[in-house]
N, C-alpha and C positions, 0 to 999 in steps of 0.2 A: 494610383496604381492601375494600369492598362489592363483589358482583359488576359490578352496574353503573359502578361509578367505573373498576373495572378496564378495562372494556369502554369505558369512554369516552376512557381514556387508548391504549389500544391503537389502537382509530379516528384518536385526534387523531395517534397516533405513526407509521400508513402514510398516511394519506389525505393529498392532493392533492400526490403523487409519479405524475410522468408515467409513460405505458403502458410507453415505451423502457426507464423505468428498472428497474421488475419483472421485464422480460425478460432485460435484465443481471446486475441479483440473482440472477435462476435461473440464468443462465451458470456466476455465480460459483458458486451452491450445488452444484450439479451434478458441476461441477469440484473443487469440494473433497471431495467425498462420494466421488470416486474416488481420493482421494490416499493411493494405497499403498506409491509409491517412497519418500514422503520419510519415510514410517512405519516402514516396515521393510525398507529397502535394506544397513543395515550386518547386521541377522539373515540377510537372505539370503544377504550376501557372508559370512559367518563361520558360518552356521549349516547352510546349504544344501547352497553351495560349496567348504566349507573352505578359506576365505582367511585370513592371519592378519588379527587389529583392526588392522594398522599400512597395509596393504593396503584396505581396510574406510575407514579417514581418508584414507588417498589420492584414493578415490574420492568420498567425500565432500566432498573439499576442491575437485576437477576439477567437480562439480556447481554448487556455489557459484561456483569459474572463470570458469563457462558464463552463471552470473546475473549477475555485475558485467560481463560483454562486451555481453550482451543489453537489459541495463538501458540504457546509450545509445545501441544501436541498434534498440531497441523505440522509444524515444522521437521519434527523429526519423523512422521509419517510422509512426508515428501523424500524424508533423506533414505527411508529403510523399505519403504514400500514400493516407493515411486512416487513422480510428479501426478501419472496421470488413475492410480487408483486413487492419489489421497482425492483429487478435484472426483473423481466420479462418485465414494462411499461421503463425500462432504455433499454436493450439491443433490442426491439423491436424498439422503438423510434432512437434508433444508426441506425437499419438497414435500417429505412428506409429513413432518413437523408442522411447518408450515399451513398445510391443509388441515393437519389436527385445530390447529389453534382458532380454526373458523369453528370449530361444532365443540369445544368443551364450554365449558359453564360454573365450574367449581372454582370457588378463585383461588384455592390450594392449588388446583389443576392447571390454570392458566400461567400462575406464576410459575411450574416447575416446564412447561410446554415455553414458555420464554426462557429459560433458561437455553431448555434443546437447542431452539431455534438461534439463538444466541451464538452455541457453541459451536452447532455444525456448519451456519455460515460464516462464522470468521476462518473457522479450520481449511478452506480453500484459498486462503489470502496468502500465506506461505506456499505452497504451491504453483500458481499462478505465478508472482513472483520469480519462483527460482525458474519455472520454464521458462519464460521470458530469457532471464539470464542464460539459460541453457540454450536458447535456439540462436540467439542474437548475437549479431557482432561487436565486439566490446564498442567501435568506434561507434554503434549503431543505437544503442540501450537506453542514453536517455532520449534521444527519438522515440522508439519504442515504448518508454515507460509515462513518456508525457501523452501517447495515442492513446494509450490506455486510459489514462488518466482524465483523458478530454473525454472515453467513451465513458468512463464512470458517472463523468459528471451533463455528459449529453443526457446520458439515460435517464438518471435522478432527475433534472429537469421535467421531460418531457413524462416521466411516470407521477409524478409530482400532479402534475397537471390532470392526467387522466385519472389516477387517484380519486382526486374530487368528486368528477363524475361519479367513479364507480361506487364513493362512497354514500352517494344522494341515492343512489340505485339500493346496492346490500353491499355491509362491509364482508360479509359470508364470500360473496363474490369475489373481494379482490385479494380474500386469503386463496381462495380457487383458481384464480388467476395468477399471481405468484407461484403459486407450486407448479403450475403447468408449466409457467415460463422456465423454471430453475431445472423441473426434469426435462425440459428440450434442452438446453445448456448439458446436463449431462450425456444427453445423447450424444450432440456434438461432440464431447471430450470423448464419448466412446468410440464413435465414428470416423473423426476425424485427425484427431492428436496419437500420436507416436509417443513413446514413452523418450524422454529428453533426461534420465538421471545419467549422471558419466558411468562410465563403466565400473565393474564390480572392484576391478583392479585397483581404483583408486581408492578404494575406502578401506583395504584392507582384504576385501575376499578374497577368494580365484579368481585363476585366469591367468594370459600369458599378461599382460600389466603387472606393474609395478606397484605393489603393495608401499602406501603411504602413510602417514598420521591419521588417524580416523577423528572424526571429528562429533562428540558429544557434548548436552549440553555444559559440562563441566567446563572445556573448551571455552567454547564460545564467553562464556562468563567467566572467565579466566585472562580474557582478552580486552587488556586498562584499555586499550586505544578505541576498539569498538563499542566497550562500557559506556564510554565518556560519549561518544557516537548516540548511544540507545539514550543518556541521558539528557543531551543536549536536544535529543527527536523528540520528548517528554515534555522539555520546558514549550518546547516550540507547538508540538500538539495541545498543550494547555489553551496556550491564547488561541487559537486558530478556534477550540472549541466552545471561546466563548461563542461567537456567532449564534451558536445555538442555543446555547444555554446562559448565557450572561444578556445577550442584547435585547431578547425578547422581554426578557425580565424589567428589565433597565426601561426600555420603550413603554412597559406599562406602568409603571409607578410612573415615569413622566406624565403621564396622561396620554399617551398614544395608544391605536386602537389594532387589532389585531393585526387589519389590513394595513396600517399603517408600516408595520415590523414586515409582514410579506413585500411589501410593495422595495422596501428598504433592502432586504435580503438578497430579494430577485435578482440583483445588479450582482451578486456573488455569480450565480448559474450563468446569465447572459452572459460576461463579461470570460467568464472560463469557454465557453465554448465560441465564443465569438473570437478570439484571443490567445487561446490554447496553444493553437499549430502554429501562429507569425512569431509567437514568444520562443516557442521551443526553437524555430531557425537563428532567432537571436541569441540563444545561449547558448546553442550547442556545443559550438566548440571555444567557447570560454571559458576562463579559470575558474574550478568549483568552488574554491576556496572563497573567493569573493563572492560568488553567487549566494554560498549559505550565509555570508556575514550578512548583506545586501537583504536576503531574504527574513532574513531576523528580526533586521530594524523596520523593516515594514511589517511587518507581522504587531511588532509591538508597538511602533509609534500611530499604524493604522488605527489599532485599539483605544488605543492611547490618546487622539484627537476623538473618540468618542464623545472623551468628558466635556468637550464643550459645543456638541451638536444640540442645536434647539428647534430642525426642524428633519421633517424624514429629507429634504432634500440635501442638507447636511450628513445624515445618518446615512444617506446613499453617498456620498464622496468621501467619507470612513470606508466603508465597504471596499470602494474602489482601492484605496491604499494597501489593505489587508488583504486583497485579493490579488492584486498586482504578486505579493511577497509569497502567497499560499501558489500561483502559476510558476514561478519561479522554485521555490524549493520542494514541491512535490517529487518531477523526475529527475531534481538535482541529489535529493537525499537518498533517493532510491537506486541513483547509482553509484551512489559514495557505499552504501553498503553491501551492491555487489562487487564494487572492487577493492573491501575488506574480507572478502567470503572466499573460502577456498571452493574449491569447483564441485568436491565430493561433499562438503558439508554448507549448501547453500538454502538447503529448507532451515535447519535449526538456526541460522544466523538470519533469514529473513522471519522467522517465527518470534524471534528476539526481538527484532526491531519492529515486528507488528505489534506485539507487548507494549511496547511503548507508550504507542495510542488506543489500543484497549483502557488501561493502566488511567489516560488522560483523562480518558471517557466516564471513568467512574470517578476521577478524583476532580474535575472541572466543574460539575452541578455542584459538589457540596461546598465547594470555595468560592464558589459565583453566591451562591446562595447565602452564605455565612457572611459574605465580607459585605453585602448591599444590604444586609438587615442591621448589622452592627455598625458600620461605617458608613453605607451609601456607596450609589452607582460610581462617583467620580475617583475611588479610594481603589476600585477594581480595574476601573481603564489607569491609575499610576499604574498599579502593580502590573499590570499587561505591559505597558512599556516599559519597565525594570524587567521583567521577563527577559523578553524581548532582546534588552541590550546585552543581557547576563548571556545567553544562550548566541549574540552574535560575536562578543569579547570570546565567548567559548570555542565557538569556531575558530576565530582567529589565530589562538596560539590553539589548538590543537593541528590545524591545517598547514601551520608553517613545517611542521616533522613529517606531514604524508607525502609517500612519495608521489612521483609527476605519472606515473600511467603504473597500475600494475598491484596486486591485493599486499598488503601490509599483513595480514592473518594467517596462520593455517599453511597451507600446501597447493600450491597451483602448479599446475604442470601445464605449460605454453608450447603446443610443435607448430615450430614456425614453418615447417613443411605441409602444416592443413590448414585450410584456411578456419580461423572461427564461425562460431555458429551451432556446434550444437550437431542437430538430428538435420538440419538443412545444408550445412557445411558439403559441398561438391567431394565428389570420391577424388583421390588423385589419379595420375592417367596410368594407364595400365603399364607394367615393366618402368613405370617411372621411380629413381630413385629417390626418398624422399628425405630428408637431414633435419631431424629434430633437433631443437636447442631446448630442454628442459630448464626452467627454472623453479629451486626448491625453498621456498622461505617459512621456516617456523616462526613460529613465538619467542620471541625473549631470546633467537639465536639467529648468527647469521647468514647470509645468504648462499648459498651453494650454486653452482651452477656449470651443466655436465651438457655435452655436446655428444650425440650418439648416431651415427647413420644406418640405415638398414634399409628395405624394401617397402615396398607399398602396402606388402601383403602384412607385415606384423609391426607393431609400436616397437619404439626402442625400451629397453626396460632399464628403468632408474629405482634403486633403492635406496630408501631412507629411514634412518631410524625412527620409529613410531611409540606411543602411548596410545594404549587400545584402553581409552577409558569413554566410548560411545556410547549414547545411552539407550 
């Protein structure tokens, strides 16, 4: 590839992503770049403070606690509050958790300060999310959601790294450093982000809008097609979460050495952000359906050649397989379930689907764990590849019923006289006439759909029969 080709792919790869959403981006990056708890929390509890590992899992397990509590209640404080208070009382509340957790000492204390910490940073992942969705262009989002996802994993990298350092220095230090990182990210969101929730109109309030279905969690869980969605996100975050918790394990009972497992691992970071942006050009606008099936069987069968890796260079060409499928279905899944999400209830259906992998995260140590002490390592990479396959069969017939562009759930309302986008979306031109085509899809009924023309100055107004069971 020439330099110029590069360059011209890189242009066509940021360019015409709204202001809102770079600013987010940095949120995320920012936020990741300080992430030293979840890097080195069990070294500090065993290395620091002389806790045993079993002490060290406790807490890690209370952290996770913290994420699958937050995860539904990030979501619906996105929906009722807003995007940009739930991200600013989340990411301030991390900071300052966060910095607790450098000076307590009680290990009653420490477990319950992981727990905080726990909750209040996963409580901005619904959020983040649904802004995203809220600013971006539907054709535009998994672009979007794969940049994000490259910043996530840029940052973890490169904080990874400096971690170490800081850790040789004071682990005191990089809880102090984190917190600072996480309250500049709040500033950001305070400073710079627009509140991106749709209007009051859609969920039900006031206002000259169209009072629609309000969307609660009873909703959402009420909804077989997005269940089956959150369930099939479950199987797939399982195996994905051995990496961290099965391989390491596995590596040392073979007789491999810490550095060995880093050295193995690495190839996951490098490869995602080396990787990230030419992959997302190449899926973008290909069939999701295949994508999630594609992304399955690599997830599982990656694993799944584990069982017969005998040396790290091997265990590095696992990685690569598993990694390939984890670049692939991250901003594939994330946009499959914002176009099951109706527009006014897009925190608690992203809050649902962050569940998922909370959910995984506590339930992936104690199955990695159980099934290599009873069974052995090679009985864990089967079951990763049955995973694997079960979850891309699941796709398969679940994908062949979704429709071809446009949310199967809830209540969306589409005016095809504004452009998408959210809070970035251009005004239309002054005295211009603008002709909304509304489209109304419930649950379990079928599609309606009303044509209404009016002025620039006021929405056309569509009403719908609703169920006001919000929560």
């Amino acid at each position: 590839m020439s330099v110029s080709t590069f360059r011209r792919a890189a242009r066509e790869t940021v360019s015409g992503l709204p202001r809102e959403f770079w600013w987010l981006w940095t949120s995320t990056l920012v936020n990741r770049l300080g992430a030293f708890v979840a890097t080195f929390m069990a070294l500090y509890l065993t290395l620091d403070r002389g806790y045993s590992a079993s002490y060290a899992g406790l807490v890690a397990s209370l952290h996770g606690l913290g994420g699958v509590v937050s995860s539904l209640g990030g979501g619906v404080m996105a929906d009722r509050l807003g995007r940009r208070p739930t991200l600013l009382v989340a990411q301030a509340s991390t900071a300052v958790f966060v910095a607790l957790l450098g000076f307590v000492r009680d290990p009653v204390s420490i477990a319950g300060v992981a727990f905080l910490v726990g909750m209040a940073s996963n409580a901005s992942r619904p959020a983040v999310q649904a802004m995203m969705a809220d600013i971006v262009r539907p054709e535009d989002r998994v672009r979007a959601f794969s940049l994000n996802y490259w910043a996530i994993n840029l940052g973890f990298a490169v904080s990874s790294m400096a971690a170490g350092f800081i850790a040789e220095f004071s682990y005191r230090a990089g809880f102090l450093i984190e917190s600072g990182m996480t309250m500049v990210c709040a500033v950001v969101v305070f400073l710079k982000l627009p509140e991106s929730r749709p209007d009051k109109g859609l969920d039900g309030g006031s206002g000259e809008g169209a009072a629609v279905p309000r969307v609660g969690l009873a909703t959402v869980l009420r909804d077989r097609r997005f269940m089956a969605v959150v369930g099939l996100s479950f199987l797939v975050a399982l195996v994905f979460q051995q990496g961290s918790v099965g391989l390491p394990v596995a590596m040392g009972r073979a007789g491999f050495t810490p550095a060995d497992y880093g050295l193995a691992v690495a190839v996951n970071g490098v490869l995602i952000v080396a990787l990230q942006i030419p992959v997302t050009r190449f899926i973008e606008h290909r069939d999701p359906r295949r994508l999630l099936v594609i992304s399955s069987l690599l997830a599982g069968y990656g694993f799944g050649l584990t069982a017969f890796a005998g040396s790290v260079g091997v265990y590095a060409l696992t990685v690569c397989v598993w990694t390939l499928g984890e670049m692939v279905n991250a901003p594939t899944q994330t946009g499959l379930v914002v176009q099951l999400s109706p527009a006014h209830g897009r925190g608690r259906y992203q809050g649902v689907y962050t569940l998922s992998w909370s959910l995984a995260a506590l339930v992936a140590p104690l199955m990695s764990g159980a099934v290599i002490d009873r069974f052995g390592a090679e009985w864990l990479w089967g079951m990763c590849a049955v995973v694997g396959t079960a979850a891309g069969v699941g796709y398969g017939v679940l994908m062949r019923r979704l429709p071809a562009e446009g949310p199967a759930a809830g209540v969306v309302v589409e005016d095809a006289g504004i452009p998408a986008g959210g809070a970035s979306a251009p005004a239309a031109a002054a005295g211009e006439p603008a002709s909304a085509a509304v489209t109304v899809t419930a649950s379990g009924s079928a599609a309606t759909t009303v044509t209404a023309t009016g002025s620039s100055a006021g929405p056309a107004a569509v009403t719908a029969a609703a169920e006001a069971d919000a929560v």
